[in-house]
C-alpha positions, 0 to 999 in steps of 0.5 A: 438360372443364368448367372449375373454380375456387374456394377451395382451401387451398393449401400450401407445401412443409416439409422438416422437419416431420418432426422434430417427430416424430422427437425423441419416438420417438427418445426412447422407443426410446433408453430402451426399449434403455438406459434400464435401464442409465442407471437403475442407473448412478451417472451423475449421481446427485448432481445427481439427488438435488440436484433431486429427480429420479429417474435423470437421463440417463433424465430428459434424453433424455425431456425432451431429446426434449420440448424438441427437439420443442416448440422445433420446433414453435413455429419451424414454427407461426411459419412458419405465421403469416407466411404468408398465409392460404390458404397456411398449411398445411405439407405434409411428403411422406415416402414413398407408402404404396398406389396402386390406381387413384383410390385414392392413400395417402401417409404426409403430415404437414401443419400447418395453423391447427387442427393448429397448435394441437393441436401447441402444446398436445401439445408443450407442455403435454407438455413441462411434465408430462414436467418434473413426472413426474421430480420425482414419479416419482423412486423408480420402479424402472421410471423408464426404461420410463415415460419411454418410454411417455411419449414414444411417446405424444407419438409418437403424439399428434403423428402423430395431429394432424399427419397429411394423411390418415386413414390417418396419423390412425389410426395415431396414433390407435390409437397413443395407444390402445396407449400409454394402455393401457401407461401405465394398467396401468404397475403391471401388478403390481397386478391392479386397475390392469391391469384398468383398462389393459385395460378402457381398451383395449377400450372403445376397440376399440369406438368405433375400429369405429365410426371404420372403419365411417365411414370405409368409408361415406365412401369407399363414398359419394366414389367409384364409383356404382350403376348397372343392373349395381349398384356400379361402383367408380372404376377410373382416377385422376380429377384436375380442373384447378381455378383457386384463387380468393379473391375469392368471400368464401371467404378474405382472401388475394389470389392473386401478380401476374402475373408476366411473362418477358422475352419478355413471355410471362406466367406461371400457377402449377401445384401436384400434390401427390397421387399422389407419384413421378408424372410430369407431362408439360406441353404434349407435353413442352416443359418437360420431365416434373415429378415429383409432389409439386410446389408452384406451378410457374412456367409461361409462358402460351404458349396459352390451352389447354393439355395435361397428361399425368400418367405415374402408374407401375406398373399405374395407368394414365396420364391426360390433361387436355386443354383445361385453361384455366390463368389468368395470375397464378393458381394452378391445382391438379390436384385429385384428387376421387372416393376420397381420404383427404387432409383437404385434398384432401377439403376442396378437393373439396367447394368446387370449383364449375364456373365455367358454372354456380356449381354445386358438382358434388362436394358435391352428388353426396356429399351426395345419396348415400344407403345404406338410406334414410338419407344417406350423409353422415349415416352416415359422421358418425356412425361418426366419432362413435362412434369419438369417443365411444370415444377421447374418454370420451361416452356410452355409451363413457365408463365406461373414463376414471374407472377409467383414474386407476388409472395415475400422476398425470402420465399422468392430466395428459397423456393423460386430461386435456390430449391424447389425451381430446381426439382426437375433439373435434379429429376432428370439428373437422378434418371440419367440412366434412363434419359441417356438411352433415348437421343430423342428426349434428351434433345427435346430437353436441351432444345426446350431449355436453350429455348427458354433461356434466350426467351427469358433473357430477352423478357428481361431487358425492359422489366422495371420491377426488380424482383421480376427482373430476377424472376425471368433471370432464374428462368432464363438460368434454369433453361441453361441447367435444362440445356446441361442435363439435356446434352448429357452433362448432368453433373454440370447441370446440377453443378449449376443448380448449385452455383445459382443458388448461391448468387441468385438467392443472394440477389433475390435477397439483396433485392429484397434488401432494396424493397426493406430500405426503400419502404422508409419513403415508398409505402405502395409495394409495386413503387418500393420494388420499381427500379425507376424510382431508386438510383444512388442507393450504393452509398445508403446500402453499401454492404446491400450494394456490394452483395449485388456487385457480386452477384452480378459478376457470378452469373455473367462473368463480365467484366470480371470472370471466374465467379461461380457463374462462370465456371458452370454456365461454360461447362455447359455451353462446351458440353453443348458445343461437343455433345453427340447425344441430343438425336435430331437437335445439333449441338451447334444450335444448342450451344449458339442460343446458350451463348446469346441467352448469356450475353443477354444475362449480362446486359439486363443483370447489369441494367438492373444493377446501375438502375438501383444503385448508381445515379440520382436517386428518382423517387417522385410522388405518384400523383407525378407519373402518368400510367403507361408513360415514362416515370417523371425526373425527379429534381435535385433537391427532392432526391437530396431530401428522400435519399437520407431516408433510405436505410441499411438493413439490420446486421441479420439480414445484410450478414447473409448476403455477405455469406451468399456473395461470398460462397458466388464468389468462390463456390464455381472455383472450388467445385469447378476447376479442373488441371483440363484448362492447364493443358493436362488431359485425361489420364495423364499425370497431374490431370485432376477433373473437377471436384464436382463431377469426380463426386458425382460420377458414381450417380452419372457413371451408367449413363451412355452418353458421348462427346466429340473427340477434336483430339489436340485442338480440344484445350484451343477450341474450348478456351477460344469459346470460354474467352470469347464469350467472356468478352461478348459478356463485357461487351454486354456489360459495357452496352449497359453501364453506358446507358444506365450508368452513373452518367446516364441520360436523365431521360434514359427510360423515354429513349429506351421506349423508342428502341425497337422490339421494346413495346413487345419485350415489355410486354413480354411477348403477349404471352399471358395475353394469349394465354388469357385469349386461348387458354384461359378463355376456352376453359372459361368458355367451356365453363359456361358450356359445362354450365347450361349443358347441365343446367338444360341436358342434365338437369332436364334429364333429372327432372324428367326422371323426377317427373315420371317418378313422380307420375309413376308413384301415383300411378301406382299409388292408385293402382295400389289404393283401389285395386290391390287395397280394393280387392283386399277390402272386398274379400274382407268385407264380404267375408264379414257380411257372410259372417255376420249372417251366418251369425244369426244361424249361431241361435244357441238352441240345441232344437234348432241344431237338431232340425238344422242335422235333420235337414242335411240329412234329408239333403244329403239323402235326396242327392244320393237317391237321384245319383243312383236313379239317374246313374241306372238309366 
């Protein structure tokens, strides 16, 4: 057998990951079975009423459950961080799912760097909207059904970033897909709201068909192979011993010291975590069978050679390593490699190498396996994709994330904004491994995301609804993490998944705040959220108001940089500038449409910002706006008698905003700065890389991906970019403050409808039209011809058969009545009258019996005598 070794991620064993899950979905079902009684009971009304909350033994088990599973996750990423590095990933076995030959599933949750802070994030933020939404949805009669929504998704989220496998990934990922649609369409009554839940819903289909499709190649390319009988899939389990080693450059962490027995016998480690319930058989036996899952497993070194015989169980037949060569104070893992789902495994799978010839086997065979002509890899990458572009609102799949603000705010905060729109950024990122080795993917990544964000960006410079303005600002954001996971930069991509969540749930919320306080004078919900209609709200709502300043700042870091914005989006705009790993894409073109998408950023998130709060307040009764035409002024004495009555939210609700604005403010910072910008460069002293990226890099350390070298002129060119989009930026922001400003024209909205290009950016580029027009109508046009197809095809088919049935069973129910049953009553009949006159023969007298003897004796005698007569002649 050859001999393995490389930098394989090792794990620990966690017994209670599990309840990081579990407090969420206890939470939800607690509500979905009682939550309607808790709602209509007096229990804690008065303290309700005190906070402004709706029913609070709702409140408290869903945000109970928030608190439970946040506090768990921080002790759990806690462990995570005193561990060294290649140690950091929690594994948490539950229970064996499926096991057909090499194919093994289990329902695993791991935590490592990346799901660490996905979780943080989830948990969170989670726990800061789940506050807010008590405050905001304090008069909801269905408060109950909500909460569970809310915290089935939470179920769902964290299943999705904590699971081992795709198999767990994919349950949650179809979970969040369910409870989005839930929570979309929560006001299931009102027809426009249900269509968006239901339109979210499919739309998502369709990426999660691509996910599979990917997914079916990449098990279709791992295992089995084409030979002169075609494809021949791998029947036996397939498990390689390979010796863990960090001394490659692959990692920082040495492996333990020899440890040596009394006897002076020293010891290696074994580690078996796949194939759950197996027995291992070590050396004949002689230290008795271990049972799989086992983590580092102390074994005297009592040869050089030893013998492994691992007992699978059921119909999976048993295999044995011989000659496995175990190393003294190393780690030794019993690798599964062919078909696996495990990330880790996978992960492990392609930097195994054979220590003869450096080789790495199992990349190379993956990434020469080809299918129509195009490398396996490349398709299975863009499947993954075209599942992302589904889950995470991209070109062409993102037409369901505006129509989706149609749900309540804080549903907009946590699943549109801050978690579930950021499950195919963090998928891609999770297979950096995979998508590094295809140039090709990765460009169509980053050249779909720069794409989508500058056509987002530019939708968003003539919305009015301010929750749509912040629904195309979260796609045009998410084609940036898109661009940053596409030029090979995943952890600036997920450092950006986690510096939007924090400012864009905070203005989703601040904006939901607005909605709360303008619904005193405004009672239709489209008007309440029409920034036309609002205006001078910073002195009625000033804790709302300075929740949104900064906000603002954070994503456009203009006029004033460094807010967390700032630090992500630059990376990723360098990153794309630098990049050498996006094949027939130029990094160039990357980085020029990145940059102008966040110029467009600062321009419609600042026009929102003036709309809202500086200004005359505008709001007119309705009867005074034409449709389609610009809303009317109101009159100084209008605006001064409706102002007043414009409100601050309740301390639950404006409390989180602060919290978010202030983790916008410093969280880029934190996670971002790096002594680069100092003038220190890699390797030299005093040189730190960010915090984020030095955590993650046991996540991103295998993916091969390159950069440009500009050698000493790289601190000028990257600070000449940073700060000239940052003036760029403020010019934006100049442009808008001095047409929507404090002192902005009173007929603002007619002169920006003679702008050019307004009418189609309004109307955001016709594209649900042509959806409407292409999409939706042939599937309704094919509906219809599906209909008579069945209705004159089909069921003519069926009757026809039903009509010949029907004259075959006469038929042959005649042939049955008279020539079966005819024939059968013939030969009764006949047989009766025979009988009845046979019957009169029956006299009774022993005479006539007598002569009836005589008789056939005379017969018999005649017949004879006329044989011999005639037989003689």
């Amino acid at each position: 057998m050859p001999s393995y070794s490389g930098p394989l991620q090792t794990v620990v064993e966690s017994t209670t990951l599990w309840l990081v899950v579990f407090f969420p979905v206890l939470g939800a079902i607690l509500n979905a079975a009682v939550g309607w009684k808790w709602q209509r009971s007096a229990a804690g009304q008065e303290i309700s009423k005190k906070l402004h909350i709706g029913s609070l033994p709702v409140s408290g088990v869903a945000v109970g459950a928030m608190v439970l599973s946040f506090g768990l996750a921080v002790w759990h990423v806690v462990q995570l961080v005193q561990l060294p590095e290649s140690q950091r990933n929690l594994l948490c076995h539950l229970w064996p799912m499926v096991r057909v030959g090499s194919f093994d599933l289990s329902f695993d949750l791991a935590l490592d760097p990346l799901s660490a802070v996905m979780l943080l994030v989830v948990t969170g933020v989670g726990l800061l909207i789940h506050v807010y939404a008590t405050g905001y949805m304090e008069t909801e009669p269905s408060y109950w059904r909500f909460f569970s929504y809310l915290n089935l998704f939470i179920f769902a989220m964290l299943l999705l970033v904590l699971g081992d496998n795709f198999f767990v990934m994919f349950f949650g990922w179809e979970g969040v897909g369910l409870c989005s649609y839930l929570l979309i369409g929560f006001w299931y009554k009102d027809y426009k709201k249900a269509s968006a839940g239901t339109k979210a819903f499919l739309t998502n289909r369709v990426g999660d068909f691509g996910f599979l499709t990917g997914l079916f190649v990449l098990l279709w390319a791992l295992g089995g192979s084409w030979n002169e009988q075609g494809y021949q899939p791998d029947i036996a389990p397939r498990l390689v011993p390979v010796t863990v080693d960090h001394d490659a450059g692959h990692g920082e962490a040495q492996p333990p010291a020899a440890e040596t027995t009394t006897k002076g016998v020293q010891n290696a480690y074994i580690t078996f975590t796949s194939f759950p319930g197996a027995k291992v058989f070590i050396n004949g036996d002689t230290v008795g069978p271990l049972v799989a899952p086992f983590v580092r497993y102390e074994l005297p070194l009592l040869s050089d050679r030893n013998s492994f015989v691992i007992v699978m169980g059921g119909a999976t037949e048993d295999l044995r390593l011989d000659n496995v060569q175990l190393v003294a104070g190393k780690e030794t893992i019993l690798s599964p490699v062919g078909t696996v789902l495990s990330f880790r495994d996978l992960s492990n799978q392609m930097v195994i190498q054979d220590k003869v010839t450096g080789k790495r086997p199992f990349f190379e065979r993956l990434k020469g396996k080809s299918l129509w002509g195009i490398a396996a890899i490349t398709l299975a990458c863009l499947g993954f994709f075209i599942g992302a572009t589904g889950k995470s609102a991209q070109i062409p799949l993102y037409v369901w994330l505006p129509d989706a603000m149609a749900g309540p705010t804080p549903v907009s905060a946590l699943i549109h904004a801050a978690t579930m729109v950021t499950s195919g950024v963090y998928m891609i990122a999770r297979l950096n491994f995979l998508f590094s080795m295809s140039s090709t993917a990765s460009g169509v990544v980053a050249i779909v995301g720069a794409c989508t964000a500058l056509f987002a960006a530019t939708i968003g410079f003539f919305q009015y609804d301010i929750k749509r303005v912040l629904a195309y600002s979260t796609v045009s954001q998410l084609g940036f993490m898109f661009i940053g996971v596409g030029v090979g930069a995943y952890w600036a991509g997920i450092f950006h998944v986690m510096t939007h969540a924090f400012f864009k749930a905070c203005l989703f919320l601040t904006a939901g705040s607005v909605i709360h306080g303008m619904h005193a004078v405004e009672h239709d919900a489209d008007r309440a959220q029409d920034m036309r209609v609002m205006g001078g709200l910073k002195g009625r709502m000033p804790r709302t108001r300075l929740a949104y300043l900064i906000s603002c700042l954070a994503i456009t870091a203009a006029p004033i940089p460094l807010l967390a914005g700032f630090w992500s989006k630059d990376e990723i705009l360098w990153k794309a500038f630098s990049t050498a790993n996006t094949g027939f894409v130029p990094g160039m073109l990357i980085w020029a449409m990145g940059l102008t998408a966040a110029i467009g950023t600062s321009f419609y998130m600042w026009r929102s910002y003036y709309l809202t709060f500086e200004g005359p307040f505008n709001w007119t009764p309705e009867k005074d706006n034409e449709p389609g035409k610009p809303f009317a002024v109101a009159s100084k004495v209008l605006s001064e008698k409706m102002l007043p009555k414009v409100h601050e939210s309740p301390p639950v609700m404006t409390t989180v905003l602060l919290i978010l604005a202030a983790l916008s403010a410093v969280g880029g910072a934190i996670f971002g700065f790096n002594t680069h910008h100092l003038g220190y460069h890699h390797g030299e002293p005093g040189f730190m890389p960010p915090l984020l990226e030095h955590w993650l890099h046991p996540v991103t350390q295998h993916a091969t991906v390159s950069f440009k070298d500009f050698g000493s002129s790289a601190l000028i060119i990257e600070h000449g970019l940073m700060w000239s989009s940052v003036l760029l930026a403020i010019g934006a922001w100049a442009l808008a403050r001095k047409r929507y400003g404090a002192n902005r024209s009173r007929d603002w909205e007619t002169q920006e409808r003679a702008l050019p290009g307004w009418k189609l950016l309004n109307a955001k580029y016709y594209v649900d039209e042509i959806y409407h027009a292409t999409v939706i109508r042939g599937v309704l046009t094919l509906r219809l011809i599906m209909r008579d197809f069945d209705k004159h095809v089909v069921d003519a088919i069926v009757n026809f058969t039903g009509v010949m049935t029907k004259f075959t069973a006469k038929v042959d129910g005649a042939i049955d009545h008279y020539l079966v049953d005819g024939a059968v009553n013939l030969v009764a009949q006949s047989c009766l009258q025979i009988g009845a006159r046979l019957r009169k023969i029956q006299t009774g007298q022993i005479q006539n019996y007598a002569y009836g003897v005589l008789g056939g004796v005379a017969t018999l005698a005649v017949i004879v005598f006329l044989i011999r007569y005639y037989g003689a002649r």
